[in-house]
C-alpha positions in Angstrom: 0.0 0.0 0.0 3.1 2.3 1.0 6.5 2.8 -0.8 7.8 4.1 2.1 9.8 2.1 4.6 7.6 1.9 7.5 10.1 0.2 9.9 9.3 1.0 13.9 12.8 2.9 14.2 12.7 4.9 10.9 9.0 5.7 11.3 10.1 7.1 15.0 13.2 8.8 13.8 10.9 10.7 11.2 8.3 11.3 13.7 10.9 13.1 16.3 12.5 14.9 13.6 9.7 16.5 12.8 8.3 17.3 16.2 11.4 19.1 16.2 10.5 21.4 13.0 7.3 21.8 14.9 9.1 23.5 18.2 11.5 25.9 15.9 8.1 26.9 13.8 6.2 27.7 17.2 8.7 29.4 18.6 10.1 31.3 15.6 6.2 32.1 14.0 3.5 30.7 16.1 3.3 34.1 18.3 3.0 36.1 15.1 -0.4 34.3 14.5 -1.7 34.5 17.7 -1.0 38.7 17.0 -2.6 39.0 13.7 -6.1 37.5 15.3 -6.3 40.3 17.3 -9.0 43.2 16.8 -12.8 43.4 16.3 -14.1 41.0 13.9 -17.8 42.1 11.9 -18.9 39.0 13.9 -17.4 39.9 17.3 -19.0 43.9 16.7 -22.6 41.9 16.1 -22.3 39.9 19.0 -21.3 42.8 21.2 -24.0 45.1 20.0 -26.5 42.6 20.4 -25.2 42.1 24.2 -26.3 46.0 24.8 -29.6 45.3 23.0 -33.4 45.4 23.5 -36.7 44.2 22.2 -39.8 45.5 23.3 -38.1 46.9 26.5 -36.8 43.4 27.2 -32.6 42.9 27.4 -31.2 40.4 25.1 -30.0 37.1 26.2 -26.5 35.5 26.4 -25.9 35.1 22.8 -23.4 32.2 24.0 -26.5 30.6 26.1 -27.4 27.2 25.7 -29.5 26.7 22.1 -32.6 25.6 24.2 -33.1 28.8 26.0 -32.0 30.9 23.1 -35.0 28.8 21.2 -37.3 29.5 23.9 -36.9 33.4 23.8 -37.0 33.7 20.1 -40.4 31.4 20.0 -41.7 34.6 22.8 -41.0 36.9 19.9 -43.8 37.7 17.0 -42.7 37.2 13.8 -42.4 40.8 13.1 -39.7 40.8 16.0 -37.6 38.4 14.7 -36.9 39.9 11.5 -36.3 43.6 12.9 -33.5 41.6 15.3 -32.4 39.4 12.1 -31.8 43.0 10.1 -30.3 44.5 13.1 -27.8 41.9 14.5 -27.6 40.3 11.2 -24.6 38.6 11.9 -25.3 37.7 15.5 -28.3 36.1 14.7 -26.8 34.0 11.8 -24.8 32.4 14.0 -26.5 31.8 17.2 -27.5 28.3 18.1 -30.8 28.3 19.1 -32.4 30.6 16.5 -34.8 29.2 13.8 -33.1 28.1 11.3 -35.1 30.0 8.8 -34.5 33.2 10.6 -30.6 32.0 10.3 -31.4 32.2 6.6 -32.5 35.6 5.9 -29.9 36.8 8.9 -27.1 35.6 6.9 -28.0 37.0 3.6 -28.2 40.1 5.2 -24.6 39.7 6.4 -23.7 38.7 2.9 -24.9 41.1 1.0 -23.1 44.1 3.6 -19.7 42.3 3.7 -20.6 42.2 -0.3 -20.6 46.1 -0.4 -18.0 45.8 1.9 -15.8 44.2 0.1 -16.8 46.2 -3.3 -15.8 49.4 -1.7 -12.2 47.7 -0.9 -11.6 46.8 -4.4 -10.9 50.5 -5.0 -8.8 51.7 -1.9 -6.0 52.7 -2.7 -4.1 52.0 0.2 -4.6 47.8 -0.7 -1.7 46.1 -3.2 -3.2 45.2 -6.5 -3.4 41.7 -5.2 -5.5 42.8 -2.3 -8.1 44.5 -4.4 -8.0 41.5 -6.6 -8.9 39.1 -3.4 -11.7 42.1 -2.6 -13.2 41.3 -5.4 -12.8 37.4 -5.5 -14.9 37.7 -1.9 -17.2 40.4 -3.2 -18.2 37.8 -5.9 -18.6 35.0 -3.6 -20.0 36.7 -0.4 -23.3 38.1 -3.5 -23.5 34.4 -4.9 -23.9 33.0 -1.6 -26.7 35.7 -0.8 -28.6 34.6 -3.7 -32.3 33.5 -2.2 -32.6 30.0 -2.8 -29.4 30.0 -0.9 -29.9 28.5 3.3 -26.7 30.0 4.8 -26.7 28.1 7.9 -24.0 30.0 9.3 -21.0 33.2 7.8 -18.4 34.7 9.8 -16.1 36.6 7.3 -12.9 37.3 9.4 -9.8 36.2 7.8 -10.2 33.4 5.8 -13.6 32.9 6.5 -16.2 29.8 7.5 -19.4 28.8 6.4 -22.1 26.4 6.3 -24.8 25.7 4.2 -28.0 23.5 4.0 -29.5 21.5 1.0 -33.0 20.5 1.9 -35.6 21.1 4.7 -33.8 21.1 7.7 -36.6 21.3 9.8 -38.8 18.4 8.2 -35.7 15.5 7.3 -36.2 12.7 8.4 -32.3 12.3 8.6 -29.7 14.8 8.4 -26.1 14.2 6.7 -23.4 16.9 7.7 -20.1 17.3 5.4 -16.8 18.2 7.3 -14.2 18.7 5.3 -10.6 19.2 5.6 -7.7 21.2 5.2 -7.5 24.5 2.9 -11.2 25.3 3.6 -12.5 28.7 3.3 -15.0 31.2 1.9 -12.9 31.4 -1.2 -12.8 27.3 -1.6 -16.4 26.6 -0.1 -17.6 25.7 -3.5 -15.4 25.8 -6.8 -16.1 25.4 -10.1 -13.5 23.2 -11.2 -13.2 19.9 -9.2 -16.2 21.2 -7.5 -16.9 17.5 -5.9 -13.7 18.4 -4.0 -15.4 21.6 -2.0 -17.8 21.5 1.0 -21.0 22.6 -1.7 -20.0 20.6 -4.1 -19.3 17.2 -1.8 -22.6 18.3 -0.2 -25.0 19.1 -3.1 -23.2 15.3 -4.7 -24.1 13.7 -1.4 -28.2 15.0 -1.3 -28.4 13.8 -4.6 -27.5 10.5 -4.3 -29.2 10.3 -1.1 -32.5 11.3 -3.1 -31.2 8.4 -5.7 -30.8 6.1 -3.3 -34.3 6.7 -1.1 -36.7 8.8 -3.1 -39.3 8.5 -0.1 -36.8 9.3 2.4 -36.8 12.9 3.3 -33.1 14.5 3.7 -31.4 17.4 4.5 -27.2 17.8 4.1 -25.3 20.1 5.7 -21.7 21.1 4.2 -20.1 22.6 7.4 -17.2 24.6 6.8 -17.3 26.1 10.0 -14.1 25.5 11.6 -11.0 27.2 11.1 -9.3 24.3 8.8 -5.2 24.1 8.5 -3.8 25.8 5.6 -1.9 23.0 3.9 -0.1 20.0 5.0 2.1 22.2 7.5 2.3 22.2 11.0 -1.5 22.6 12.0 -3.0 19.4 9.8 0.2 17.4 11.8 -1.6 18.3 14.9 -4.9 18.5 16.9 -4.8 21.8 17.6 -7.7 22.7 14.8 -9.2 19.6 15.5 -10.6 20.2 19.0 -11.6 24.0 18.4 -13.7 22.3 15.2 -14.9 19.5 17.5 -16.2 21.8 19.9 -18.0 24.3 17.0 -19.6 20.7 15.1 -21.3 19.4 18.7 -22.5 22.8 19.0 -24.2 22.4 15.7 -25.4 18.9 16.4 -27.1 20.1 19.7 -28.7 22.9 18.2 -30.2 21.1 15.1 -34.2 21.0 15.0 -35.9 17.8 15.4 -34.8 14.7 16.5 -34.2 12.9 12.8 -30.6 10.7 13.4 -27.8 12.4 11.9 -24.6 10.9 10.3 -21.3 12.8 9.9 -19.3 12.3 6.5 -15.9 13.3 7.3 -13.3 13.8 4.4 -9.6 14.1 5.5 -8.4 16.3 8.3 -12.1 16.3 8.9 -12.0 12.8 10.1 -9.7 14.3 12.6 -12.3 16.7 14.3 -14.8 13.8 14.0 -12.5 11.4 15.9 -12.0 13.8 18.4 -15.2 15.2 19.0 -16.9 11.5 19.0 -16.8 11.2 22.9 -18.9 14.2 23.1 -21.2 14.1 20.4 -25.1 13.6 20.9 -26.6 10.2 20.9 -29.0 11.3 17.5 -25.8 10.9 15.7 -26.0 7.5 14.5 -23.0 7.4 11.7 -19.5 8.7 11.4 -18.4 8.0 8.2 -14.8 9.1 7.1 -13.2 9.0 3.7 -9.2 9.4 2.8 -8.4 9.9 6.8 -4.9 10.5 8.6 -6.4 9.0 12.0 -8.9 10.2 14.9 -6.9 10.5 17.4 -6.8 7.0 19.0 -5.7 3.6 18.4 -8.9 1.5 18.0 -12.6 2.9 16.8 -13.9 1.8 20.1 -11.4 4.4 22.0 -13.8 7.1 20.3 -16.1 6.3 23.1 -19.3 6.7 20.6 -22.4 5.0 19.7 -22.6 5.9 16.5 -21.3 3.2 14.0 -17.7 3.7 12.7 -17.1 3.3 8.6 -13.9 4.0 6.7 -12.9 4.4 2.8 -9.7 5.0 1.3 -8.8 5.0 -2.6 -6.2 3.0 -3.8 -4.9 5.9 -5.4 -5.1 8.8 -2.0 -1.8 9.8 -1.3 -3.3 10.0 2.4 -2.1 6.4 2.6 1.8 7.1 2.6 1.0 9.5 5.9 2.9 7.3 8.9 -0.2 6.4 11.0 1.1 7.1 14.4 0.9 10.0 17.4 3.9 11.5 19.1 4.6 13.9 21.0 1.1 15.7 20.0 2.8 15.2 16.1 0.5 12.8 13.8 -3.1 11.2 14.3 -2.8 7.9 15.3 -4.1 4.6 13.5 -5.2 4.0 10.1 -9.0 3.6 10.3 -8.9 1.5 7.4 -6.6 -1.2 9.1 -8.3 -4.4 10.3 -6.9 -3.8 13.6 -8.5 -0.2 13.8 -11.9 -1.9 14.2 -13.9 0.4 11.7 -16.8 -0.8 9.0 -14.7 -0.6 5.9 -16.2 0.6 2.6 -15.3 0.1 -0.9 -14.1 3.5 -2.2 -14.0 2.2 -6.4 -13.4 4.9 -8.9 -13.0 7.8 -5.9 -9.5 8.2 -8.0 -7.1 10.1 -5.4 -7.9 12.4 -1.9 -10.3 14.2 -3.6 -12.5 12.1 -5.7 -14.6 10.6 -2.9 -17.8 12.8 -3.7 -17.6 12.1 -7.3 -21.0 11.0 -8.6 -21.2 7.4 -10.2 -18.3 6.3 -7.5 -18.7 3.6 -4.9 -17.3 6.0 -2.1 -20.1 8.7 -3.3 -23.2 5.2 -3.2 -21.8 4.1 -0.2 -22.4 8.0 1.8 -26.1 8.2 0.2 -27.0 4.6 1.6 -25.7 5.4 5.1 -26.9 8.9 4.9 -30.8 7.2 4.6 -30.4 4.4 7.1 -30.6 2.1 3.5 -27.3 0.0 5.2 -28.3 -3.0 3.2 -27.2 -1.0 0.0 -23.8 -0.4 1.3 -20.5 -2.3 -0.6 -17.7 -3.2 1.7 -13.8 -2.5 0.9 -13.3 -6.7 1.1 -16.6 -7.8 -1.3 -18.1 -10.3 1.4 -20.6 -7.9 3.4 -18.6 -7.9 6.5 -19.0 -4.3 6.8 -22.9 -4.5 6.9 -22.7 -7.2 9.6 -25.8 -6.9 12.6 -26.8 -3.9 10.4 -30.8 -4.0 8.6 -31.8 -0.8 6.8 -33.4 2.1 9.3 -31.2 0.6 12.8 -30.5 2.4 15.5 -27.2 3.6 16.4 -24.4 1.5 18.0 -21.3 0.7 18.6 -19.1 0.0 16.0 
């Protein structure tokens, strides 16, 4: 599988070499970061403004309050209320778990279409480079396509490089719910593309709810591609580490608990996605009955049944994913642990034909794309497994409840 020499001492000595690289990067750049995420963020001003708010002479609650009171006090509101504090806290609202998820919608094209005009009035400062008006008007373009209103903008924050997430279907009346976490290099400006668009949270998402549809035409669906994480920036230091990971984890079981209804949910999770997964399993509500990961590096443990969940555990790779020649290990804080593909791992492993490389497992007509849709509707019996014999669908009947895997 590997044409690397994946002997215990080498595998070590390249391991500690690079936890090395990773102390000297800290030290020499890591502070650096933490500086340039300093300052009021649109998001940030929102929130604060809507923590000196009122409506109808009433204060505002906690915006960080737990979804099911935040629920309760926008149910108190008349419909006319909600909308005046959608258009005046646009991005506040957006955001906040706990609001209707239709109000969500029109809060966030609000927000869209100012950090549109926003951005439109940067493309002519002077004071930017040429290549900073240029990425003005790259976000301008996207931040007006994604307020288009057949858009459901499920959540926007626009600082730095951006995060997103966006609904296909009726959230409120699916009958199950499929959420896309992607993995590294994801941002407003890669959130949907229009070349290799199955390899971008929209495009992997929009795929996924259409096969699901193939798959169970009765069953009704809704997909989520959740780019709401602050993802690494490239195979550097960040996707060799956690670090991302458990700020995503916490941000996707904030979601989960937040989502309407009570339809079981399963989590597709493509790369250094799988990471966050893996370490936000232990925490994750009970609805979520599937966590599904494609082209992984590891979750963060040794055996599927270390992720403390009751959600079933599946696993794909390509033949062809480069992901493969990653050594599957954790030291130090440096690498992700075991492959989930390995027997030993413990995982329900998938056949992944015709994914063709890292970023091919969302590609309609393949058997990693067939294999999402059937968990996605509880249709398990329509699964193929990685070994051809139907181990991976054993104790499993179509519609089951969640459990171990």
């Amino acid at each position: 599988m590997t044409s690397f020499d994946t002997s215990p001492h080498l595998t070590a000595w390249r391991a500690l070499l690079a936890l090395a690289v990773v102390f000297v990067m800290l030290a020499t750049t890591g502070w650096t970061a933490v500086r340039r995420q300093q300052g009021t963020s649109p998001l940030r001003a929102s929130l604060s403004a809507w923590e000196d708010g009122r409506i109808d002479g009433r204060r505002l609650p906690d915006p960080h309050t737990a979804p099911a009171r935040l629920a309760r006090f926008f149910a108190s509101l008349t419909a006319p209320q909600r909308g005046e504090l959608a258009d005046r806290y646009p991005l506040a609202v957006g955001n906040m778990n706990g609001a209707p998820v239709e109000l969500r919608y029109r809060a966030n094209r609000v927000a869209l279409r100012e950090q549109a005009q926003a951005e439109r009035a940067r493309m002519h400062d002077a004071r930017l480079t040429p290549a900073g008006q240029y990425e003005a008007g790259r976000r301008m373009h996207r931040f007006a396509s994604m307020s288009a209103p057949d858009r459901r903008i499920l959540a926007f924050d626009p600082e730095g490089s951006g995060r997103a997430a966006e609904v296909f279907g009726d959230l409120g009346r699916a009958e199950r719910i499929s959420v896309v976490v992607p993995g590294v290099d994801t941002a407003l400006l890669t959130f949907q593309r229009t070349h290799r668009k199955y390899s971008a949270p929209v495009g992997m998402a929009r795929a996924l709810y259409a096969a699901e549809h193939e798959v169970s035409p009765a069953t009704r669906t809704a997909v989520i591609a959740w780019a709401d994480y602050t993802s690494p920036a490239g195979l550097g230091i960040d996707s060799a580490t956690a670090m991302r990971a458990e700020r995503g984890a916490v941000r996707l079981d904030a979601l989960l608990r937040a989502l309407p209804g009570a339809a079981p949910v399963s989590l597709f999770c493509h790369s250094y996605g799988s990471v966050v997964c893996g370490v936000a399993a232990h925490r994750l509500p009970r609805r979520v009955a599937d966590i599904a990961v494609a082209g992984s590096p590891g979750m963060r443990v040794e055996r599927a049944a270390q992720l403390h969940t009751s959600a079933r555990v599946w696993a794909m790779r390509d033949a062809d994913d480069w992901v493969q020649d990653v050594p599957y290990l954790e030291l130090g804080g440096l690498g992700h642990g075991a492959d989930p593909v390995s027997s030993a791992f413990g995982a329900r492993v998938l056949s992944a034909r015709d994914a063709e490389g890292h970023g091919g497992y969302f590609e309609p007509g393949t058997d990693s794309l067939r294999n999402f849709a059937g968990i996605g509707t509880g249709a398990y019996a329509s699964v193929r497994c990685a070994d051809g014999d139907g181990a991976c669908r054993a104790g499993l009947s179509d519609g089951s409840t969640a459990g171990r895997a």
